[in-house]
LOTORFI-668420 format. One record per atom (N, C-alpha, C): residue number from 1; atom name; x, y, z. Coordinates in steps of 0.02 Angstrom, whole numbers. Layout:
<node nr="NUM" atom="CA" east="X" north="Y" up="Z"/>
...
! end
This chain:
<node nr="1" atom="N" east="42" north="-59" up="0"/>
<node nr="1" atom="CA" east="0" north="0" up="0"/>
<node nr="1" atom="C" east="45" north="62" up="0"/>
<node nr="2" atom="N" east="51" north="100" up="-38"/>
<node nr="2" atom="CA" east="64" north="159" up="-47"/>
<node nr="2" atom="C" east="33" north="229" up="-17"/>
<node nr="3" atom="N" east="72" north="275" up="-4"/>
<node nr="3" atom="CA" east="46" north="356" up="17"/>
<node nr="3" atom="C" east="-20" north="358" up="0"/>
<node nr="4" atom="N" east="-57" north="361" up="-66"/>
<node nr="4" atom="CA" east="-102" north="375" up="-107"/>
<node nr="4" atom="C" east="-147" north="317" up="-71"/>
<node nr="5" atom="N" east="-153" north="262" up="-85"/>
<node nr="5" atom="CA" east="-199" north="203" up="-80"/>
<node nr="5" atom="C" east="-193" north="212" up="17"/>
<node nr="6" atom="N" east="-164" north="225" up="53"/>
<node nr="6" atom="CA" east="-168" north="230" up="124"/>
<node nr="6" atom="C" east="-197" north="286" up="133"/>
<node nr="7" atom="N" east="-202" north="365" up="96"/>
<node nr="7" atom="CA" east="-251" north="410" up="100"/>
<node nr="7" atom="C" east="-318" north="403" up="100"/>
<node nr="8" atom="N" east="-339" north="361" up="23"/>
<node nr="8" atom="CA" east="-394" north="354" up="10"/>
<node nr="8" atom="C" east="-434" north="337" up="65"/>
<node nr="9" atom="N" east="-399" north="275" up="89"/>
<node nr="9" atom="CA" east="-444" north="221" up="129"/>
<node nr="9" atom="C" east="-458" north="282" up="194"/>
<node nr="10" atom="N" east="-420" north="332" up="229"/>
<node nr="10" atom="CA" east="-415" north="365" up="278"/>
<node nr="10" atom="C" east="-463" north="406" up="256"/>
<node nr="11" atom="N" east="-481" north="454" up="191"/>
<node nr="11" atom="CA" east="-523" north="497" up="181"/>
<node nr="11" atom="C" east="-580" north="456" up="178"/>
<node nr="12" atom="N" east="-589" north="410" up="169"/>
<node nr="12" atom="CA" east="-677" north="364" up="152"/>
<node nr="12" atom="C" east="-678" north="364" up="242"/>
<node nr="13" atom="N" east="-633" north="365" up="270"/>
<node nr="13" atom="CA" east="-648" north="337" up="360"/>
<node nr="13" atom="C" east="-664" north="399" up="382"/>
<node nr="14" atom="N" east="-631" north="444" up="357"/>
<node nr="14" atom="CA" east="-655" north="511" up="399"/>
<node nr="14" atom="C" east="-727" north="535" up="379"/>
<node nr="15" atom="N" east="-749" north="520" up="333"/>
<node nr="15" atom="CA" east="-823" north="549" up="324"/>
<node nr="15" atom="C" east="-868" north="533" up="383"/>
<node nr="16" atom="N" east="-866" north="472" up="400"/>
<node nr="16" atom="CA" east="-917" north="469" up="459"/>
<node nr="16" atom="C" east="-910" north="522" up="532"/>
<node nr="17" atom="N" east="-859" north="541" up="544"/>
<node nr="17" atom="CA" east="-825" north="575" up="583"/>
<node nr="17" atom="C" east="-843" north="554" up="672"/>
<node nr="18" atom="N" east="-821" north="503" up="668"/>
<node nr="18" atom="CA" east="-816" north="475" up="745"/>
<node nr="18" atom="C" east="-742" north="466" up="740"/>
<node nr="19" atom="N" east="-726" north="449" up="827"/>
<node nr="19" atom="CA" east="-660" north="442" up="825"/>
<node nr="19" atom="C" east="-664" north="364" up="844"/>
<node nr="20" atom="N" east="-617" north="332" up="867"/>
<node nr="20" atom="CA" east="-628" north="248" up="890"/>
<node nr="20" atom="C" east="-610" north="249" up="957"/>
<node nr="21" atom="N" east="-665" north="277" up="1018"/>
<node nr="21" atom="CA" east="-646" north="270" up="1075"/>
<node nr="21" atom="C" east="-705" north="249" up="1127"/>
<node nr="22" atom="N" east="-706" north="235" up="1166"/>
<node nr="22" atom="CA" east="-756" north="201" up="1229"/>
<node nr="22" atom="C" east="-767" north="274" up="1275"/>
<node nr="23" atom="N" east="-848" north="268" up="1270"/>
<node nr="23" atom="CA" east="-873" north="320" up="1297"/>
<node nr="23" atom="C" east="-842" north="318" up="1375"/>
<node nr="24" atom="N" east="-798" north="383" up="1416"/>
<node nr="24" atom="CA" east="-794" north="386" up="1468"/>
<node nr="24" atom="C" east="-707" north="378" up="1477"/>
<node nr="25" atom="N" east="-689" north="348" up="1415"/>
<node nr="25" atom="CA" east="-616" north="363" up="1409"/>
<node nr="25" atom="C" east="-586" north="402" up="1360"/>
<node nr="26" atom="N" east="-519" north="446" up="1350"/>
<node nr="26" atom="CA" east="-486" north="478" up="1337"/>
<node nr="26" atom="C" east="-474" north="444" up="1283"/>
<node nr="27" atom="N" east="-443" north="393" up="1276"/>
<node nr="27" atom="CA" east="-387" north="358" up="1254"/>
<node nr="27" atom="C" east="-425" north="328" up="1187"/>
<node nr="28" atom="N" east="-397" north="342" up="1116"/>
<node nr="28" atom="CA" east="-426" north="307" up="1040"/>
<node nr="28" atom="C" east="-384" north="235" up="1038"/>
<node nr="29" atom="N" east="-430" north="195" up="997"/>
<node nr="29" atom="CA" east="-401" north="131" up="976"/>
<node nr="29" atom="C" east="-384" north="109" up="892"/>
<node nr="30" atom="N" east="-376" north="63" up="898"/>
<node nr="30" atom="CA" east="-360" north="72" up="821"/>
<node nr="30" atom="C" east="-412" north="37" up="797"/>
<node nr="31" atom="N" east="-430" north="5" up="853"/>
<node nr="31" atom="CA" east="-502" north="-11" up="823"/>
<node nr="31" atom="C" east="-541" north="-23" up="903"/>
<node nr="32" atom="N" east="-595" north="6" up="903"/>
<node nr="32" atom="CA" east="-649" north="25" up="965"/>
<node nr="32" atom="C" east="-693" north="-42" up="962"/>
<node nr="33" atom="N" east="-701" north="-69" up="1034"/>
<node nr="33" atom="CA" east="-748" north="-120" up="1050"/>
<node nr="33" atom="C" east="-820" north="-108" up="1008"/>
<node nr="34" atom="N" east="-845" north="-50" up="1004"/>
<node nr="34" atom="CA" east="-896" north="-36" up="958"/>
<node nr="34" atom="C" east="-891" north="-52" up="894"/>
<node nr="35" atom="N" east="-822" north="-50" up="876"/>
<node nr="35" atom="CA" east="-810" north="-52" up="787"/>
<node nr="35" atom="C" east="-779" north="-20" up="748"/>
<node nr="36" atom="N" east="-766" north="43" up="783"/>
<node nr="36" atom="CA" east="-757" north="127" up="764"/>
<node nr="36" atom="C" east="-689" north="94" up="733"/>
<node nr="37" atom="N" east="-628" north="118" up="707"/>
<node nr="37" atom="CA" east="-567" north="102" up="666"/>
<node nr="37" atom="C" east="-548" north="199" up="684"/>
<node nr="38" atom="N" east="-485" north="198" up="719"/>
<node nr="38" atom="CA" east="-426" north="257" up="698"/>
<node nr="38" atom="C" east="-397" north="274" up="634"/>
<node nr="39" atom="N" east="-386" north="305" up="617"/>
<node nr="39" atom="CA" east="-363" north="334" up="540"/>
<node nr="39" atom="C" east="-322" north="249" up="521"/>
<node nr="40" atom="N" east="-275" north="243" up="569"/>
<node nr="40" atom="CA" east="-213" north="206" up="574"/>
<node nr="40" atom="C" east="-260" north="118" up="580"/>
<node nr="41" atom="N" east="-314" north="99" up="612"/>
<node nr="41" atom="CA" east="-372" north="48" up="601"/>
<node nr="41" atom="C" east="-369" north="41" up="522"/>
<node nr="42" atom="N" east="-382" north="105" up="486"/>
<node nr="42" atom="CA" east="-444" north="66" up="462"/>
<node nr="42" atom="C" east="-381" north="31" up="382"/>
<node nr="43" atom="N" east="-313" north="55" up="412"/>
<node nr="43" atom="CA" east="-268" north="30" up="352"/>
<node nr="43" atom="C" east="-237" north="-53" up="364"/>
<node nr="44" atom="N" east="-285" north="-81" up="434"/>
<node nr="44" atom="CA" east="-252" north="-145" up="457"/>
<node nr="44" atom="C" east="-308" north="-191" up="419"/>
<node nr="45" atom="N" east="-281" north="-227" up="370"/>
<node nr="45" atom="CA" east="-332" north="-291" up="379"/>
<node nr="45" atom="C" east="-366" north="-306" up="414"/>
<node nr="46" atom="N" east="-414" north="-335" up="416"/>
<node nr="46" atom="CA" east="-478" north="-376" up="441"/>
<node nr="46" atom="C" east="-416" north="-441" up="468"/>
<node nr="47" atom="N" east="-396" north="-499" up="436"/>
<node nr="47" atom="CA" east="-353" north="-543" up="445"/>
<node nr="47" atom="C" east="-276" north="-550" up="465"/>
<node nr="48" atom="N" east="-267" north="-483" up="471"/>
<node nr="48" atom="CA" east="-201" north="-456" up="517"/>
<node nr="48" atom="C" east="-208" north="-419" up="571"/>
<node nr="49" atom="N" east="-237" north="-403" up="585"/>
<node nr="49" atom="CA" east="-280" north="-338" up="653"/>
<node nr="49" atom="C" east="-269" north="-423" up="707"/>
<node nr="50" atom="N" east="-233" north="-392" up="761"/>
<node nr="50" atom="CA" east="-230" north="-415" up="818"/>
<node nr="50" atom="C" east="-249" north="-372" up="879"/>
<node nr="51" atom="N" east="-286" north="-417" up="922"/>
<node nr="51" atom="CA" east="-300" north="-374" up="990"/>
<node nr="51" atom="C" east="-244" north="-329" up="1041"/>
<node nr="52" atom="N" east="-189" north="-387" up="1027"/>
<node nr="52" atom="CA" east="-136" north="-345" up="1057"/>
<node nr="52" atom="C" east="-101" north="-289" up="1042"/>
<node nr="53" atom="N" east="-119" north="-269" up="973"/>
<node nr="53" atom="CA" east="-117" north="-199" up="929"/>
<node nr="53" atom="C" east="-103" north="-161" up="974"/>
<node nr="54" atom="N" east="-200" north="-176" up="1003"/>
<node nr="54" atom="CA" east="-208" north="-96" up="1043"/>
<node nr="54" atom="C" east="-153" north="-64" up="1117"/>
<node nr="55" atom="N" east="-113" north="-98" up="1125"/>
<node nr="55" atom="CA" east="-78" north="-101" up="1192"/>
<node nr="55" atom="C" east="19" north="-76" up="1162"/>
<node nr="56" atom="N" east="23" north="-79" up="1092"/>
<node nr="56" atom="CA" east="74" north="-56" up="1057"/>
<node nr="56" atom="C" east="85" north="11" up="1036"/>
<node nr="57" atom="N" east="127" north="33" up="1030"/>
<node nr="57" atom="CA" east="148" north="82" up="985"/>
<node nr="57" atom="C" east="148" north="86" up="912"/>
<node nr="58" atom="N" east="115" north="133" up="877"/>
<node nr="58" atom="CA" east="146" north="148" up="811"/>
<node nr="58" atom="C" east="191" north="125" up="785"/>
<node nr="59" atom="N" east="248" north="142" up="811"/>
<node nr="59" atom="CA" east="306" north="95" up="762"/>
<node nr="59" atom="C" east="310" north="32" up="759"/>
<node nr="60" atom="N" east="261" north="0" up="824"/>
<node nr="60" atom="CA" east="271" north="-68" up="805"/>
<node nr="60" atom="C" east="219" north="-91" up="752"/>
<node nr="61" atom="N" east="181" north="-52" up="750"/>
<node nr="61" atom="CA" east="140" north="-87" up="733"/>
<node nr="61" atom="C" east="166" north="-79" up="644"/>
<node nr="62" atom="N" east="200" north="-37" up="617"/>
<node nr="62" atom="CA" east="220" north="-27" up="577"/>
<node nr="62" atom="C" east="265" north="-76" up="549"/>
<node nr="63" atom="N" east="307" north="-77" up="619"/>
<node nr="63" atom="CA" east="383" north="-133" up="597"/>
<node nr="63" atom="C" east="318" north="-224" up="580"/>
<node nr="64" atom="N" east="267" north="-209" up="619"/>
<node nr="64" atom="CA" east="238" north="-303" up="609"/>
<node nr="64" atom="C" east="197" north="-297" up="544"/>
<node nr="65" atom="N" east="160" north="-251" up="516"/>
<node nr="65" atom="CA" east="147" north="-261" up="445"/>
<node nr="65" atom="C" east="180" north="-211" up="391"/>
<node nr="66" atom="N" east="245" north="-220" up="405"/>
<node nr="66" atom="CA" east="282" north="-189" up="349"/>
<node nr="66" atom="C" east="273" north="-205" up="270"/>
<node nr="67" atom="N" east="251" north="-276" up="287"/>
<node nr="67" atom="CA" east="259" north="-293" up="196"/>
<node nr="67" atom="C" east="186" north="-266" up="176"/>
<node nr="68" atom="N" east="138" north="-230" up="190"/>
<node nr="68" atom="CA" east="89" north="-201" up="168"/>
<node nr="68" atom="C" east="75" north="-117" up="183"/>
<node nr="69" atom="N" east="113" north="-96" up="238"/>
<node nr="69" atom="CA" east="118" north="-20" up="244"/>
<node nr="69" atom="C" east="177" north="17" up="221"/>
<node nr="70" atom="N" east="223" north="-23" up="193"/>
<node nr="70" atom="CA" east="278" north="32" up="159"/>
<node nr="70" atom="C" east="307" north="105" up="215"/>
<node nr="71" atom="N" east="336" north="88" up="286"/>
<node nr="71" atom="CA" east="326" north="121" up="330"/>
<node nr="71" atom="C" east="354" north="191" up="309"/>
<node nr="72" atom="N" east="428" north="156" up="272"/>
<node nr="72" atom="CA" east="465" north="206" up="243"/>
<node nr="72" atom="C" east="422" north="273" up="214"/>
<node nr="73" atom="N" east="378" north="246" up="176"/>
<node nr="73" atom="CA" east="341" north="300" up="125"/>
<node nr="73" atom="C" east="280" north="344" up="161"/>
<node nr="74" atom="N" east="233" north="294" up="198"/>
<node nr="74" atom="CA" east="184" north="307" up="222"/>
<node nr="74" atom="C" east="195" north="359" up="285"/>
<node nr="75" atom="N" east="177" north="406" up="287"/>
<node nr="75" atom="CA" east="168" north="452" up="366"/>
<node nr="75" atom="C" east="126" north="436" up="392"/>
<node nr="76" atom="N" east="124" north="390" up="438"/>
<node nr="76" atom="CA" east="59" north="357" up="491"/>
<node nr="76" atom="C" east="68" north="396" up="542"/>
<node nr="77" atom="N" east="128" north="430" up="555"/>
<node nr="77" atom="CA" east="109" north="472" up="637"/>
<node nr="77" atom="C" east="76" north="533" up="637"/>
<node nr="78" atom="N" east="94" north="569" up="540"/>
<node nr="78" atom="CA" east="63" north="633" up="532"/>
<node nr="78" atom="C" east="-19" north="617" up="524"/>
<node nr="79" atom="N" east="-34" north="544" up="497"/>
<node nr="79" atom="CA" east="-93" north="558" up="501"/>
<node nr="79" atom="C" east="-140" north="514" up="579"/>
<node nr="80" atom="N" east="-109" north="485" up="599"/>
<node nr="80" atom="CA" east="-130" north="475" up="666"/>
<node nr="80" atom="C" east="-134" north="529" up="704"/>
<node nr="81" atom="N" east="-91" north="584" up="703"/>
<node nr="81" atom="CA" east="-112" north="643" up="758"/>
<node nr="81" atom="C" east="-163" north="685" up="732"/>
<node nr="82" atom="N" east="-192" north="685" up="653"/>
<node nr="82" atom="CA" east="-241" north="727" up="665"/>
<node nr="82" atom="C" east="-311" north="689" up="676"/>
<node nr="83" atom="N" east="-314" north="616" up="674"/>
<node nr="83" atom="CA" east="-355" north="603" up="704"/>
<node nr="83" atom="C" east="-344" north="611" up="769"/>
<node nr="84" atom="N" east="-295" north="603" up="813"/>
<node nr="84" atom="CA" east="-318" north="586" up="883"/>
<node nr="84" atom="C" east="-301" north="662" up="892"/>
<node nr="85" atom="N" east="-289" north="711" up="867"/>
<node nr="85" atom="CA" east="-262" north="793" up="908"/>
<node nr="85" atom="C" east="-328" north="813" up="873"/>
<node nr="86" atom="N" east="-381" north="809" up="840"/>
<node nr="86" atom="CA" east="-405" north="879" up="793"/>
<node nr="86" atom="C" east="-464" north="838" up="791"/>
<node nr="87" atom="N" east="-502" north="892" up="804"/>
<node nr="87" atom="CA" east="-576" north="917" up="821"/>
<node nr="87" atom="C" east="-602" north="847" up="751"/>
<node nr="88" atom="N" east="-666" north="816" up="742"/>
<node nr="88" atom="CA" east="-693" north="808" up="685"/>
<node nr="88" atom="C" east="-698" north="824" up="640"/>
<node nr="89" atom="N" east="-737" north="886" up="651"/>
<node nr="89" atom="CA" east="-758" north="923" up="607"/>
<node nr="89" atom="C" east="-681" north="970" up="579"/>
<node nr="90" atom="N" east="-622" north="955" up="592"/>
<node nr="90" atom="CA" east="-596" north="982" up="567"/>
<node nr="90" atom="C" east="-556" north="943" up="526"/>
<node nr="91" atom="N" east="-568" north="862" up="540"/>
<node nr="91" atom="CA" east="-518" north="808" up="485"/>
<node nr="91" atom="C" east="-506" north="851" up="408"/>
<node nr="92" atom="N" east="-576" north="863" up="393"/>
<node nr="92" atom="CA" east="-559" north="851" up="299"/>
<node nr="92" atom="C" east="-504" north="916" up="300"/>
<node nr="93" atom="N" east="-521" north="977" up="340"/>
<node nr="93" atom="CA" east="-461" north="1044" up="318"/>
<node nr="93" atom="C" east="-406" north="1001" up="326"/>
<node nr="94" atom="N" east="-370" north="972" up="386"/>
<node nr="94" atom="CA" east="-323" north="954" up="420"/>
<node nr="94" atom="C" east="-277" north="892" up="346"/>
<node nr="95" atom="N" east="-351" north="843" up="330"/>
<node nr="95" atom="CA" east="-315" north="802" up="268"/>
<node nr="95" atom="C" east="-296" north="827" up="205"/>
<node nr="96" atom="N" east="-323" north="880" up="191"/>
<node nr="96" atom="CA" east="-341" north="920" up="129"/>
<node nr="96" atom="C" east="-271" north="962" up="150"/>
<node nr="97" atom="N" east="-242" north="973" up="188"/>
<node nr="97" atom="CA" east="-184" north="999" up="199"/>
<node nr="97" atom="C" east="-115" north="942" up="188"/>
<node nr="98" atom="N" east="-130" north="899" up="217"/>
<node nr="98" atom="CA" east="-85" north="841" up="213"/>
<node nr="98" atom="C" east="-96" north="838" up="157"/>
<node nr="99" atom="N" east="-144" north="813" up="82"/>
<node nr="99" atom="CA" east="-139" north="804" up="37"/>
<node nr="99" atom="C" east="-102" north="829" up="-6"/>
<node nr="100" atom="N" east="-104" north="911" up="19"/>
<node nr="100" atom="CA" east="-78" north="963" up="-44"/>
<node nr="100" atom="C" east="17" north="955" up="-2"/>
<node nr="101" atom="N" east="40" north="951" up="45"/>
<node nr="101" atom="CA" east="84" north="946" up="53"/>
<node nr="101" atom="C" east="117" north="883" up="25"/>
<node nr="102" atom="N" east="80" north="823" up="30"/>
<node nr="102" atom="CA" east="122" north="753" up="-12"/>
<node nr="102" atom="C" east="114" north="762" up="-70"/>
<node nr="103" atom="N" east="84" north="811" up="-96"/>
<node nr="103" atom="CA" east="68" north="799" up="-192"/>
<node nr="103" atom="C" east="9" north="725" up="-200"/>
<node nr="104" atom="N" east="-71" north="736" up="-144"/>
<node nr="104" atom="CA" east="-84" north="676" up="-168"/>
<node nr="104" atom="C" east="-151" north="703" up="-194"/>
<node nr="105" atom="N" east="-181" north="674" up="-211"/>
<node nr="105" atom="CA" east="-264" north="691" up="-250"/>
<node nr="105" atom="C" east="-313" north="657" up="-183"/>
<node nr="106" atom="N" east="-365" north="705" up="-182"/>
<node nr="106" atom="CA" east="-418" north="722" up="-125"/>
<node nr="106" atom="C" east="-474" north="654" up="-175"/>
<node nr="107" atom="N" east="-506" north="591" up="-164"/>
<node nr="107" atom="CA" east="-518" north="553" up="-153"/>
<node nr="107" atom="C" east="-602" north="590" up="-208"/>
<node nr="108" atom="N" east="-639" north="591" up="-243"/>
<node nr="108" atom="CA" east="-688" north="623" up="-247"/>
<node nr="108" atom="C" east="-749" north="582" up="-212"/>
! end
């Protein structure tokens, strides 16, 4: 998966505009007991997504499906913080910024 094909899937996730967290806690998952998926969710397989994910760091989770996230290429932390730092309603400015900075095309 590439920059471009890891956007897409992130801009189709942000339309609903929930975040992936359990009412009463702080803390986002990468994927929420409800279902909800983090920017950084919704680029894990269905058949690679492990429970113990949620208890990791980013980079690991990067270094364990490397042969499908291209860690090198992909910015998962720039786009993990504007899901977990930035308002909802402010994803699409926030991606639409990231876009025009990687040179990528906004998803129609």
């Amino acid at each position: 998966m590439n920059l471009q094909e890891a956007f897409n899937l992130i801009w189709e996730r942000a339309k609903d505009k929930t975040k992936a967290t359990v009412p009463g806690q702080a803390r986002c998952y990468y994927r929420s007991p409800n279902g909800n998926r983090c920017f950084i969710g919704a680029l894990i397989p269905d058949d690679r997504y492990k429970a113990d994910f949620e208890n990791i760091p980013l980079w690991e989770i990067k270094s364990r499906l490397k042969d499908i996230l291209e860690p090198e290429e992909i910015k998962l932390g720039e786009l993990q913080s504007i899901h977990d730092s930035c308002d909802v309603d402010a994803w699409k400015h926030y991606l639409c910024e990231f876009a025009r900075m990687n040179e990528l095309t906004i998803p129609v």
